[in-house]
Backbone as JSON, one array per atom type, in Angstrom:
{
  "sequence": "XXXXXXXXXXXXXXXXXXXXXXXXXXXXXXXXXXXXXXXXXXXXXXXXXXXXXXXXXXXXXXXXXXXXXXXXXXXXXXXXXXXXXXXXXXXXXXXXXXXXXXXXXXXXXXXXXXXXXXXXXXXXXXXXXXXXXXXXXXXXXXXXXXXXXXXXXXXXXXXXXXXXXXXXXXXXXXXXXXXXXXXXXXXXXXXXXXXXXX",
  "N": [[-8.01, 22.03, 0.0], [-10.69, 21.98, -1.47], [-10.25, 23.07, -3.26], [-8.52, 21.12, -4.65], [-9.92, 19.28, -4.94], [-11.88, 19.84, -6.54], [-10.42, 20.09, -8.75], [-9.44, 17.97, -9.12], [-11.93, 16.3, -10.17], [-12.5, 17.77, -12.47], [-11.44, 17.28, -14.47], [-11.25, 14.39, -14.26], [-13.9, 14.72, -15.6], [-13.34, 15.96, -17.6], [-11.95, 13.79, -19.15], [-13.69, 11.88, -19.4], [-15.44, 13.16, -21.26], [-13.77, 14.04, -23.49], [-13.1, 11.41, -23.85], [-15.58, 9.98, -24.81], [-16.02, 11.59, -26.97], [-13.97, 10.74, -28.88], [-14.97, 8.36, -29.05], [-17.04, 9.21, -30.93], [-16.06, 9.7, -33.46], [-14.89, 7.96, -34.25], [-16.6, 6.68, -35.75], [-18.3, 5.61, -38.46], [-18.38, 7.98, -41.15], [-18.17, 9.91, -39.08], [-16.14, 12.65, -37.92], [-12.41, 13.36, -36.2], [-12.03, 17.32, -35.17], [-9.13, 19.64, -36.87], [-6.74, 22.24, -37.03], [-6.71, 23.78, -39.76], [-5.58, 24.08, -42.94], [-4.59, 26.94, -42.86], [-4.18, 27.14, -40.21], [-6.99, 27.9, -39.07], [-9.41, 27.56, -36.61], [-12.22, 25.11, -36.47], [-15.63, 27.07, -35.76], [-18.34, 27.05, -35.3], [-19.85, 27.69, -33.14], [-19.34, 30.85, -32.92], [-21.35, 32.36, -34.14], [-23.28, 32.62, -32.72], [-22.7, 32.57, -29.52], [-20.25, 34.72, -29.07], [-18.3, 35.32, -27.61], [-17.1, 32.99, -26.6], [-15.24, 32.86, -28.04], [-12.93, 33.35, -27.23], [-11.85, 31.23, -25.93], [-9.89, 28.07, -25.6], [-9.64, 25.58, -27.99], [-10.17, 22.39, -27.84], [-11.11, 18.82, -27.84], [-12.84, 18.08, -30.35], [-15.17, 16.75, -32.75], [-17.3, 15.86, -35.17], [-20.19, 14.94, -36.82], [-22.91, 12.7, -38.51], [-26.32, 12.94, -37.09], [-29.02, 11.7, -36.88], [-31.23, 13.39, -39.14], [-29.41, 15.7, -38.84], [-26.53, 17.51, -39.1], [-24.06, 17.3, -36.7], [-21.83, 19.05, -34.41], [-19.51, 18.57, -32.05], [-18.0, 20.14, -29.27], [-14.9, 20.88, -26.69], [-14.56, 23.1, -24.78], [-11.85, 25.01, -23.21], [-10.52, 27.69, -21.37], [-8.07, 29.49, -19.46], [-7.95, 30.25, -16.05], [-6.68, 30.83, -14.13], [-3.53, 30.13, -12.62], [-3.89, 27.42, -11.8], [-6.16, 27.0, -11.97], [-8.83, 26.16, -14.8], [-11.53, 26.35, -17.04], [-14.12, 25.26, -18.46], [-16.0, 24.64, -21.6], [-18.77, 22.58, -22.86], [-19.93, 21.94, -25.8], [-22.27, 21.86, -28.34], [-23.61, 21.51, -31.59], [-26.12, 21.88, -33.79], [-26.65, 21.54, -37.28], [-28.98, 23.32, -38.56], [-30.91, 24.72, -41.1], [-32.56, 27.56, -42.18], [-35.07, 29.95, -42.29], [-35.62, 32.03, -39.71], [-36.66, 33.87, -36.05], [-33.98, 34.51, -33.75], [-33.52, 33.51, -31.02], [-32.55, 33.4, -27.99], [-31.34, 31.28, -25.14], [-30.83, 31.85, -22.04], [-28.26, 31.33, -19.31], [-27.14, 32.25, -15.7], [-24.69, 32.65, -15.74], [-24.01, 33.07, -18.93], [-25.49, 35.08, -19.3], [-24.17, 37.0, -17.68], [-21.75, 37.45, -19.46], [-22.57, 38.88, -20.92], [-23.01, 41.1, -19.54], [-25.77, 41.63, -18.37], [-28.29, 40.54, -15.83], [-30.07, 38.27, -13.7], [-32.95, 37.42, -11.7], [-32.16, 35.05, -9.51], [-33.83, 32.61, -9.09], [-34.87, 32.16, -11.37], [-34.22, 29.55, -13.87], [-33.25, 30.72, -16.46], [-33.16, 32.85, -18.99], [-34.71, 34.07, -21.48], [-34.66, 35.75, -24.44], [-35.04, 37.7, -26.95], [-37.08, 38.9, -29.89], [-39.31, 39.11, -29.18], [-39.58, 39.76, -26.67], [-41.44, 39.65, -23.91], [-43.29, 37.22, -24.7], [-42.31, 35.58, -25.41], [-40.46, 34.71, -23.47], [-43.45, 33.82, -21.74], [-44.57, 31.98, -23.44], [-42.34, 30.15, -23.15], [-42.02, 29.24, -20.02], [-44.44, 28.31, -19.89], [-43.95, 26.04, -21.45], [-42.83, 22.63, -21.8], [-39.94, 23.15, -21.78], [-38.19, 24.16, -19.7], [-37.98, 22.36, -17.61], [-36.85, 20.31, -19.18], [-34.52, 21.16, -20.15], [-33.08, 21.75, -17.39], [-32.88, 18.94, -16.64], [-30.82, 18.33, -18.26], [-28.43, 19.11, -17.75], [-28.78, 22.03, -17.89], [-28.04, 23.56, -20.42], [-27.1, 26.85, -22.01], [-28.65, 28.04, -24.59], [-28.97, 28.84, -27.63], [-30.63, 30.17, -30.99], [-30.06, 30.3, -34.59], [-31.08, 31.24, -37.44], [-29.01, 29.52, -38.67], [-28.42, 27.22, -37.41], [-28.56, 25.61, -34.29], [-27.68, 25.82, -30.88], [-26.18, 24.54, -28.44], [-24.54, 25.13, -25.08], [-22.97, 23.77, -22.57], [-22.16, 24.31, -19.16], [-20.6, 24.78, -15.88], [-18.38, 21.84, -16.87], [-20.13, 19.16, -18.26], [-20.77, 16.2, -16.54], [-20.38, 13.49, -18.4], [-21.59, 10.62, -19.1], [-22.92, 9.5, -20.71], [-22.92, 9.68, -23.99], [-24.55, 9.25, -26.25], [-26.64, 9.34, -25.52], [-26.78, 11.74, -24.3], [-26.75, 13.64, -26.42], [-29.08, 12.55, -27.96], [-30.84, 12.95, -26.69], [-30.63, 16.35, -26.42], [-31.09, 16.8, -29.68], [-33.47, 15.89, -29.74], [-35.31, 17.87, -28.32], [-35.27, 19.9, -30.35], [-37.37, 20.21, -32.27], [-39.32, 21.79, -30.5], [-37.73, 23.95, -29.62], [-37.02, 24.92, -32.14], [-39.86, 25.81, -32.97], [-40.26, 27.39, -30.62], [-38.44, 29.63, -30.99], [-39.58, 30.04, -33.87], [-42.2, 30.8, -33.1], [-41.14, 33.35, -32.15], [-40.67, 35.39, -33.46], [-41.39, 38.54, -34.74], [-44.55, 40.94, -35.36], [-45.66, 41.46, -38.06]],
  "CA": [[-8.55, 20.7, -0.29], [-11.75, 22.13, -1.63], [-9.76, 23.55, -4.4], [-7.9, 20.03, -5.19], [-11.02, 18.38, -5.1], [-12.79, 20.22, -7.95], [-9.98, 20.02, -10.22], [-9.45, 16.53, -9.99], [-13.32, 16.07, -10.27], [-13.31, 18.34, -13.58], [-9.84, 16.32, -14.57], [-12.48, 13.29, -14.79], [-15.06, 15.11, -16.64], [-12.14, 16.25, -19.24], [-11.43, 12.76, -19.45], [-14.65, 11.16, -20.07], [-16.04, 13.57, -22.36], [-12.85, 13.43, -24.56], [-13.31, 9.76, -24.63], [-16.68, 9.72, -25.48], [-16.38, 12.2, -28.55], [-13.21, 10.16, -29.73], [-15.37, 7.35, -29.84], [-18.01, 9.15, -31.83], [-14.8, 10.51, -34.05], [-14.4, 6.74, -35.07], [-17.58, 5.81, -36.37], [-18.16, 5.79, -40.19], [-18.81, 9.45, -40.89], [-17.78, 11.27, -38.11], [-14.31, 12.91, -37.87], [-12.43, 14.67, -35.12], [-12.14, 18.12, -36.64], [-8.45, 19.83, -36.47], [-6.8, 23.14, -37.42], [-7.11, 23.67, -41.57], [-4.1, 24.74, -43.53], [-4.19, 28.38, -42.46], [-4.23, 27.06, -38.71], [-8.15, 27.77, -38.58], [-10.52, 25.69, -36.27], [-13.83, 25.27, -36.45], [-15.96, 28.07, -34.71], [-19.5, 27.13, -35.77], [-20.55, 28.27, -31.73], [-19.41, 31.96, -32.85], [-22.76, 33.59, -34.22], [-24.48, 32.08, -30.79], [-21.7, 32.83, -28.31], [-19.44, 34.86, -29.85], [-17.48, 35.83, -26.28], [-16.43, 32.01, -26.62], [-14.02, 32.98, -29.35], [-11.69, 33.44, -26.6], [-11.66, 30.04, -25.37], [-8.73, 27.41, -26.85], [-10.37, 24.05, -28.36], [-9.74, 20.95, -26.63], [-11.29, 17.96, -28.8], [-13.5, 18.48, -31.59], [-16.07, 16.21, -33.54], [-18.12, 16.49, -36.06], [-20.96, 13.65, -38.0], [-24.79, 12.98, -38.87], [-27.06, 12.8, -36.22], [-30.69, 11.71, -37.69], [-31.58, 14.04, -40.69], [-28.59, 16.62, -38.58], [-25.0, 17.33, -39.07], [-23.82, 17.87, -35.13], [-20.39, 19.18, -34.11], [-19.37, 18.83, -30.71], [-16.82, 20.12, -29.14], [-15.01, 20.58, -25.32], [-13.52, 24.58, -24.83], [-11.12, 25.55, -21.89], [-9.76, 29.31, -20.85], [-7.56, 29.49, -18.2], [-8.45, 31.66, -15.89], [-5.76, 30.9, -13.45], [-2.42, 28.81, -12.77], [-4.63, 26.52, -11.15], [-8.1, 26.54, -12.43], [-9.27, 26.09, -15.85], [-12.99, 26.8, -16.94], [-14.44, 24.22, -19.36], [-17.24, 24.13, -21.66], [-19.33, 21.4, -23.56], [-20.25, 22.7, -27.08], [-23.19, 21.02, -29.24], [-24.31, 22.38, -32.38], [-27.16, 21.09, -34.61], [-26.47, 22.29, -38.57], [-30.53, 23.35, -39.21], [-30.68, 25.76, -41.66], [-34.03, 27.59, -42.43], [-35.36, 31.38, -41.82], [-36.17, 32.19, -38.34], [-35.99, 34.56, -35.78], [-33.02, 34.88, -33.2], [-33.65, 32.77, -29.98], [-31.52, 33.08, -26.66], [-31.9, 31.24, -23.56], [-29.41, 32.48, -21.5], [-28.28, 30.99, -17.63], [-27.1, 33.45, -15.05], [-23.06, 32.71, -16.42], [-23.81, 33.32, -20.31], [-25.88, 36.28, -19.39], [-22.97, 37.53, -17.13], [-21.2, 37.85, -20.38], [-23.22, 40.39, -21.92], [-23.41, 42.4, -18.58], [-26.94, 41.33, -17.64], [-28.37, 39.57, -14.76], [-31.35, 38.09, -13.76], [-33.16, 36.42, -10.55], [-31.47, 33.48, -9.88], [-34.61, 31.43, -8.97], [-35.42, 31.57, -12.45], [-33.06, 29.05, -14.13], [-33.4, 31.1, -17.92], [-33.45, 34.32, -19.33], [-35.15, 34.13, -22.5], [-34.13, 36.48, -25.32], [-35.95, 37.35, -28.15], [-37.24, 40.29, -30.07], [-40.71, 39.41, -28.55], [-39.12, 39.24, -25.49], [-42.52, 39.08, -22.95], [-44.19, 36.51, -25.26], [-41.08, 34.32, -25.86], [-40.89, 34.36, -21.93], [-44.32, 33.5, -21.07], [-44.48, 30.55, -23.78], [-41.06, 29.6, -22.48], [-41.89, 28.72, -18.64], [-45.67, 27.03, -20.19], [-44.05, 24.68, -22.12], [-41.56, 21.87, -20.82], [-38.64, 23.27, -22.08], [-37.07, 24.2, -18.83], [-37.59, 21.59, -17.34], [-36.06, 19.14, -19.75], [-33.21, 21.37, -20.63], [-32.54, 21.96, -16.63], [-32.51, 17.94, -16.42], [-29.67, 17.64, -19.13], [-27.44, 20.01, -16.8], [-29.07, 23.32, -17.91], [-27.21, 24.66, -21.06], [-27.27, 28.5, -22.39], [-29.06, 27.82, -25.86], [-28.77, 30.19, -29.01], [-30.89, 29.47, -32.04], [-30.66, 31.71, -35.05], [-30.88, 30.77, -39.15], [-28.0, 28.56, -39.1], [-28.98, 26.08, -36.28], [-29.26, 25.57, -32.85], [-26.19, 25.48, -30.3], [-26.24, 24.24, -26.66], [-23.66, 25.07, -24.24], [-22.46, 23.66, -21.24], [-21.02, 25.08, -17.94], [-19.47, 23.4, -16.37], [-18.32, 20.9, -17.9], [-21.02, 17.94, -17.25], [-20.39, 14.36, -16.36], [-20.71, 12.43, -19.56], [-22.12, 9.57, -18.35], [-23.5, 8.45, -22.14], [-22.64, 11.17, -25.16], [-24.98, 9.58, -27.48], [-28.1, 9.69, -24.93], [-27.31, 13.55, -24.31], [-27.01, 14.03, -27.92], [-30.3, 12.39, -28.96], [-32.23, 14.24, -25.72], [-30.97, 17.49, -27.59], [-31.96, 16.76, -30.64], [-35.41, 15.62, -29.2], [-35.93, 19.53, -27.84], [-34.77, 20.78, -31.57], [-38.89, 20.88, -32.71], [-39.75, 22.47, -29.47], [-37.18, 25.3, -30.07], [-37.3, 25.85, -33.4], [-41.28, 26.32, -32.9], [-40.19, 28.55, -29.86], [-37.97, 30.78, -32.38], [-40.63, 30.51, -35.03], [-43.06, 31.93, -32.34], [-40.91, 34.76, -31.35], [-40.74, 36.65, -34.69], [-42.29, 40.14, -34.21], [-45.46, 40.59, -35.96], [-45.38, 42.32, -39.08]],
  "C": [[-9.76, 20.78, -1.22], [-11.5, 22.21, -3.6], [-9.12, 22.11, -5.16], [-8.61, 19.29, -5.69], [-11.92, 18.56, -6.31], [-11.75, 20.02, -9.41], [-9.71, 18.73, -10.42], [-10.84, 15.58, -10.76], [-13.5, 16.45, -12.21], [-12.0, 17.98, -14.41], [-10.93, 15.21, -15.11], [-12.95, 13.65, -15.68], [-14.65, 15.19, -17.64], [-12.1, 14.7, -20.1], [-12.6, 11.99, -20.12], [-15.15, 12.05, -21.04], [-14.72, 13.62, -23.54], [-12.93, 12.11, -25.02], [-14.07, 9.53, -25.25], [-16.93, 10.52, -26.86], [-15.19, 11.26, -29.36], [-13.83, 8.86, -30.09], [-16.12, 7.65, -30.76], [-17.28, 9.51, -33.08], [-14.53, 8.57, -34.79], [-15.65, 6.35, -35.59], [-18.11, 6.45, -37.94], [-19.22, 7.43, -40.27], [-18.85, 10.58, -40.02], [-16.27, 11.44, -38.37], [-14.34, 14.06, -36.44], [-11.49, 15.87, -36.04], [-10.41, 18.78, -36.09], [-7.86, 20.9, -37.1], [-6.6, 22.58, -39.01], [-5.28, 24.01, -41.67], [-3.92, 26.02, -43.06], [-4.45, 28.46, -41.01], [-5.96, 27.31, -37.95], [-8.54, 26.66, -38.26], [-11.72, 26.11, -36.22], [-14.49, 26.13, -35.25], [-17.63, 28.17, -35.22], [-20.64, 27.86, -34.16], [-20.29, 29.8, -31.66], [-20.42, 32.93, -32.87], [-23.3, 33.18, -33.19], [-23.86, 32.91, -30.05], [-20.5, 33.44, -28.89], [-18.15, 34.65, -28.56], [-17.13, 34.18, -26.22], [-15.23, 32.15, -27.48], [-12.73, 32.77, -28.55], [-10.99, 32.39, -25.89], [-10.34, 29.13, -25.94], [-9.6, 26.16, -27.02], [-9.37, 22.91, -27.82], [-10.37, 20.04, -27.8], [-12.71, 18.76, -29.11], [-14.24, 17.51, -32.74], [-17.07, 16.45, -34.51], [-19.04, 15.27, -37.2], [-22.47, 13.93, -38.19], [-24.85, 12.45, -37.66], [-28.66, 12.69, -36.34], [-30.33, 12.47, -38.87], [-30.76, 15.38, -40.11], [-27.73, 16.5, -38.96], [-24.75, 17.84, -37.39], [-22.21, 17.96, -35.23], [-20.37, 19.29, -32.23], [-17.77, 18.92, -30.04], [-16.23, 20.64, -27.37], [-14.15, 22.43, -25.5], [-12.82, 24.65, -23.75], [-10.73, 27.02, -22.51], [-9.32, 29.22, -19.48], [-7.3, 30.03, -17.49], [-7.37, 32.04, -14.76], [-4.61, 29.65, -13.49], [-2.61, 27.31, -12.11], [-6.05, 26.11, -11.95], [-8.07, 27.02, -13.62], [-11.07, 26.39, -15.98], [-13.28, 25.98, -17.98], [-15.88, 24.11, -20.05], [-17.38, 23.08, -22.68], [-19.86, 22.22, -24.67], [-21.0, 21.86, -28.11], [-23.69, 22.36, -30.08], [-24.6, 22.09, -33.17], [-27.03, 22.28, -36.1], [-28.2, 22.7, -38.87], [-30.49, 24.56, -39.62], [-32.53, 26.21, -41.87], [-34.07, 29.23, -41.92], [-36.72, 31.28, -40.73], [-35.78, 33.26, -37.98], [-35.34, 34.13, -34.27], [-33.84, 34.32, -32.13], [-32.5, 32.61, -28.78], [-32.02, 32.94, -25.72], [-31.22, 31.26, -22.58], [-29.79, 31.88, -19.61], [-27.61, 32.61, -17.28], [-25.5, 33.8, -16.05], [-23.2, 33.06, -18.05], [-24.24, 34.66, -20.17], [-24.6, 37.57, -19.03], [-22.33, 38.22, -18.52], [-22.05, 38.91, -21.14], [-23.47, 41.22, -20.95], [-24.87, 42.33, -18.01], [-27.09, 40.13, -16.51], [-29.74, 39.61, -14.72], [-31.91, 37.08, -12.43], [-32.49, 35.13, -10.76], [-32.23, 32.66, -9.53], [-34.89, 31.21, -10.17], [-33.93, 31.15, -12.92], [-32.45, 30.08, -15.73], [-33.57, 32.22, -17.98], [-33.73, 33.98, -20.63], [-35.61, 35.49, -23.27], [-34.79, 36.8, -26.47], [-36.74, 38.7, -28.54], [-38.83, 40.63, -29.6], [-40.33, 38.89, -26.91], [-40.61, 38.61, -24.35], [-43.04, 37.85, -23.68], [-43.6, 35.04, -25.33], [-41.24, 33.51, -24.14], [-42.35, 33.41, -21.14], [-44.74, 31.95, -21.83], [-43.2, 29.35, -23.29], [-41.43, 28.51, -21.36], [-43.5, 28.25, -19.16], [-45.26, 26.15, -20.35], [-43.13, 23.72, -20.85], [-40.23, 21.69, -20.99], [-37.53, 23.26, -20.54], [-37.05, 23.34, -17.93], [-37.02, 20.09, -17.6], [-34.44, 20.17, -19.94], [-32.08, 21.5, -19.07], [-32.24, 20.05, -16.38], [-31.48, 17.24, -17.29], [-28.33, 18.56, -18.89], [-27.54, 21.65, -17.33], [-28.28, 24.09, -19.13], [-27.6, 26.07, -21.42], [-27.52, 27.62, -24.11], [-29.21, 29.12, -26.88], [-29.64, 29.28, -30.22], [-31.02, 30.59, -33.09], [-30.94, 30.5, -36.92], [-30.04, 29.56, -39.64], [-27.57, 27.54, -38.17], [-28.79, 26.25, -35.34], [-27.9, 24.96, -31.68], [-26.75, 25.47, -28.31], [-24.93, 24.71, -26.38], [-23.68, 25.32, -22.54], [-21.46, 24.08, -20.53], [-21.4, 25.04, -16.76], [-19.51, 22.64, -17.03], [-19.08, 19.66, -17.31], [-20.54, 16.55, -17.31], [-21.15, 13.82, -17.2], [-20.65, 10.85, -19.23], [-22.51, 8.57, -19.96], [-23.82, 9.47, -22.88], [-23.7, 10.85, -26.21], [-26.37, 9.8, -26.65], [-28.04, 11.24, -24.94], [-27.64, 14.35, -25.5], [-28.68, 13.91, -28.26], [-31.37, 13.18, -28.0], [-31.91, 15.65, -26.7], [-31.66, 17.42, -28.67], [-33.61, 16.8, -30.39], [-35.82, 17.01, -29.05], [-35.48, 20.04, -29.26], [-36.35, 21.78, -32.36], [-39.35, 21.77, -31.62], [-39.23, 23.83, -30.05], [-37.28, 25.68, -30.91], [-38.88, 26.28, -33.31], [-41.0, 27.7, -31.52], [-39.8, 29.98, -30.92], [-39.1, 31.47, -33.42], [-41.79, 31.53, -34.15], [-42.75, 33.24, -31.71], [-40.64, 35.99, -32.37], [-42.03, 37.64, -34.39], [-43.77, 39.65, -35.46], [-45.24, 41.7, -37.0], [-46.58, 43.07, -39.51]]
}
């Protein structure tokens, strides 16, 4: 029952967040994005997350967002004949030279073989790793990014990618959108502050 109960739960979630990107997929300048002529699909969440590669795409968007281009998109892997695994995929086009920013939950870390207390919600990544860390848990990053259901964040040169896991209850796609964006100056000033010193 426990088991019936989550998939019809994350059955919903499928449902509303598909809806809500097909509506943003109709508004002048967005499109939903779909394989190219040589069957490629968009994989702008690879240099972040590459270990998503393995996922299959589910819907797919892509428009301006303020002075951004955002793509958003929904992933499944199926991990059994029952259960699916689902993530939420935002990713802000900001181009600019920085350095390399990961804020990794316990499940993204998993994927690279690390772990980390689980009272802390974040693992923060970075080639100044202690420094990144200790400005990290000052500011009020984690606790805005744990009140928009906690994603695993990547920021490198070629912008700034959230991802969700599970898949969260889209309740209102353009409010979660514009809260990301809102944390975009935060992070990129995190990034900018974690370049080594030369």
């Amino acid at each position: 029952m426990v088991g019936l109960t989550f998939a019809v739960r994350t059955a919903r979630r499928v449902g509303k967040a598909d809806r809500a990107m097909r509506a943003l997929a109709a508004r002048p300048d967005w499109e939903q994005l779909k394989r190219d002529k040589d069957g490629a699909q968009w994989s702008g969440y690879a240099i972040h997350f590459p270990w998503l590669l393995r996922a299959q795409h589910g819907t797919t968007v892509t428009g301006p967002l303020g002075e951004h281009r955002v793509t958003v998109a929904r992933l499944v892997e199926n991990l059994t004949s029952r259960v699916d695994a689902h993530w939420l995929v935002v990713v802000f086009d900001v181009q600019g030279s920085r350095a390399n920013l990961r804020l990794e939950r316990n499940w993204s870390a998993a994927e690279l073989g690390l772990s980390f207390h689980k009272d802390a919600p974040y693992l923060p990544m970075s080639d100044d790793h202690a420094g990144t860390t200790e400005r990290f848990h000052a500011s009020e990053l984690p606790e805005r990014l744990v009140e928009l259901a906690g994603p695993a964040v990547s920021v490198t040169k070629d912008g700034v990618c959230f991802v969700h896991h599970p898949l969260p209850d889209v309740v209102d796609m353009d409010r979660l959108l514009e809260e990301l964006a809102g944390m975009l100056p935060d992070l990129l000033a995190l990034a900018g502050d974690s370049a080594p010193e030369r």
